[in-house]
C-alpha positions in Angstrom: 0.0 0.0 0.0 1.2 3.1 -0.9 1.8 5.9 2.1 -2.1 8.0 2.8 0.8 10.6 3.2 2.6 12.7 0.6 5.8 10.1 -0.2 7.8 14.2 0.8 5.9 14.8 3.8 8.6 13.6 7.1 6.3 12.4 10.4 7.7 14.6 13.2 10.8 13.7 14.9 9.6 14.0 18.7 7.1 15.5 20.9 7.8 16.7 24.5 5.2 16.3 27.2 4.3 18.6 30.1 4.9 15.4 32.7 8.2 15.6 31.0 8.3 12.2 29.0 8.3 12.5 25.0 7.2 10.6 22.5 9.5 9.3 19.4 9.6 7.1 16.1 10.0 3.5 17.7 13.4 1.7 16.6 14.8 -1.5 16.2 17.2 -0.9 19.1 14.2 0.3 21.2 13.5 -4.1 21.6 15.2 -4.4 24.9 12.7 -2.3 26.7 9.6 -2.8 24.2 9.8 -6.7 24.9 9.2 -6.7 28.3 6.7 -3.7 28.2 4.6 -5.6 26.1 4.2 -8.5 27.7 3.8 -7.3 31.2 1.0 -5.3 30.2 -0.5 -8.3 27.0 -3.8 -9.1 28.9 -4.8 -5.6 28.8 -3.4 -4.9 25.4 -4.6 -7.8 24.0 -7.9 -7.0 25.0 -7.6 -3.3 23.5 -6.0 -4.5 20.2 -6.4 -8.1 20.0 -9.4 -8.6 18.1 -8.1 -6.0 15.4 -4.6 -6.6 15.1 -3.8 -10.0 16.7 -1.3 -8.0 18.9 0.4 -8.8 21.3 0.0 -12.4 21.3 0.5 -14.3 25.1 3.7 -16.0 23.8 5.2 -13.5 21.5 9.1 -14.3 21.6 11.8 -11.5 21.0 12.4 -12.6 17.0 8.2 -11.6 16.5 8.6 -8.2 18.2 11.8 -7.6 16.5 10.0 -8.5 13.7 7.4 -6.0 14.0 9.8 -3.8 15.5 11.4 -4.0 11.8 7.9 -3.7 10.2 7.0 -0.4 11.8 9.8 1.1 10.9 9.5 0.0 7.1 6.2 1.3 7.4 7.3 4.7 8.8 10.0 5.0 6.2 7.2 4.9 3.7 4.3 7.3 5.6 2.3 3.9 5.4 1.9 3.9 9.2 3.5 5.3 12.5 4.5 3.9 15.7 6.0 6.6 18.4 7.3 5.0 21.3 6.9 6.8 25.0 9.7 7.4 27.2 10.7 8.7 30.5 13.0 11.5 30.2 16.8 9.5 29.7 14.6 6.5 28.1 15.1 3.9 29.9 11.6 2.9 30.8 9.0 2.5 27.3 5.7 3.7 29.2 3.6 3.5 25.9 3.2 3.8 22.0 1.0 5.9 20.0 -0.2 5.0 17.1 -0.9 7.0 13.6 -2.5 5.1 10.9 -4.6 5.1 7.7 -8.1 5.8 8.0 -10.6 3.8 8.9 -13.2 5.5 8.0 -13.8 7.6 4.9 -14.6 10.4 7.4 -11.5 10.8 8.2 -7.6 11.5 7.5 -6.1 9.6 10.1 -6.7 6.8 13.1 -5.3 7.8 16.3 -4.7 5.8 19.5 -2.1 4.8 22.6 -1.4 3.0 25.5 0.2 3.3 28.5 1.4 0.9 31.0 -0.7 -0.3 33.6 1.0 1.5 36.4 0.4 4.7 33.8 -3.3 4.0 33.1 -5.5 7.1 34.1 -2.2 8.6 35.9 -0.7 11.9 35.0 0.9 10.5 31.7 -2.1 9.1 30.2 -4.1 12.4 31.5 -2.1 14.4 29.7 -1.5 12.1 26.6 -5.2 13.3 24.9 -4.6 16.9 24.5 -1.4 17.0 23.7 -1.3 14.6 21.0 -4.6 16.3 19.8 -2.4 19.6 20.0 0.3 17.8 18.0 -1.4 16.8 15.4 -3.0 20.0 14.8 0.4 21.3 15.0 2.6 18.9 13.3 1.0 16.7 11.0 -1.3 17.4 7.5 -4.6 16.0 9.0 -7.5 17.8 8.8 -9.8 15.2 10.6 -8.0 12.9 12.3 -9.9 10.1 14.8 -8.9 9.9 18.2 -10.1 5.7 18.7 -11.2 6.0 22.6 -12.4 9.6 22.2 -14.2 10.0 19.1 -15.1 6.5 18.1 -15.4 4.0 21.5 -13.6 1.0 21.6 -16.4 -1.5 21.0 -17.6 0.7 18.0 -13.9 0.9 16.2 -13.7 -2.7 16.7 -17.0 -3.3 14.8 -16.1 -1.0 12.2 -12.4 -2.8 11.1 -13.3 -6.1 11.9 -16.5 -5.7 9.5 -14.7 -3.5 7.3 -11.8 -3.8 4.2 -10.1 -1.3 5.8 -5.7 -1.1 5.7 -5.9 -2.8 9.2 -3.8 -5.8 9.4 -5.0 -9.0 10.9 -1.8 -10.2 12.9 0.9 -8.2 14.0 1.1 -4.6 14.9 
């Protein structure tokens, strides 16, 4: 699939947060800390993005995240899709990702979503996470109605809508 994005157009580089953490393109390198994210907090994201993506699966080994590690990154080089990891302030802890995709709907130039560890979820971090990455996009990115999955479309609703729909979503992997 070609990019939704001008093949010109660069995502942005990094967004600071008030709480102090930022947000950046995942990498590759970033596995040592994604890994173990993940799967401490799988039940939960399974749950969120399981019936959609098929991610993360209970026994996902380092080579599968790697893998997708490596896939999001291809993706990003392309403006397919984009996966921003969130860190603490020297990154050492991966709190989160947020995630910027093709539409879903027709109504819209973008699908929008995140998650936070569990220790994170409705803390500061995740408080703030809404309007600043609203702000950013606004800001940053060449959307003009992006969808904020959680905010503007629930959960239940956006799983209806991809799992009945032809959309770009992918089955497996994220």
């Amino acid at each position: 699939m070609d990019g939704w994005l001008s093949p010109r157009w660069r995502a942005p580089v990094r967004l600071d947060l008030p709480t102090g953490h930022h947000l950046r393109p995942i990498r590759v390198e970033d596995l040592a800390v994604d890994h173990p994210t993940v799967m401490r907090c799988q039940p939960r994201l399974w749950a969120r993005f399981g019936p959609v993506w098929g991610w993360p699966p209970p026994d996902m080994t380092l080579e599968q995240d790697r893998d997708d590690l490596i896939r999001h990154v291809d993706e990003m080089s392309r403006n397919e899709s984009f996966n921003f990891a969130i860190f603490d302030p020297d990154e050492r802890h991966l709190l989160g990702c947020v995630y910027v995709d093709p539409p879903e709907s027709p109504a819209h130039d973008a699908e929008v979503c995140w998650w936070v560890v569990d220790e994170e979820v409705d803390g500061p971090l995740d408080r703030v996470l809404e309007g600043a990455i609203a702000r950013w996009l606004d800001d940053a990115w060449p959307l003009e109605r992006p969808r904020i999955v959680g905010r503007d479309i629930s959960w239940a609703d956006w799983h209806a809508e991809v799992e009945g729909g032809d959309g770009p979503w992918p089955v497996t992997g994220r």
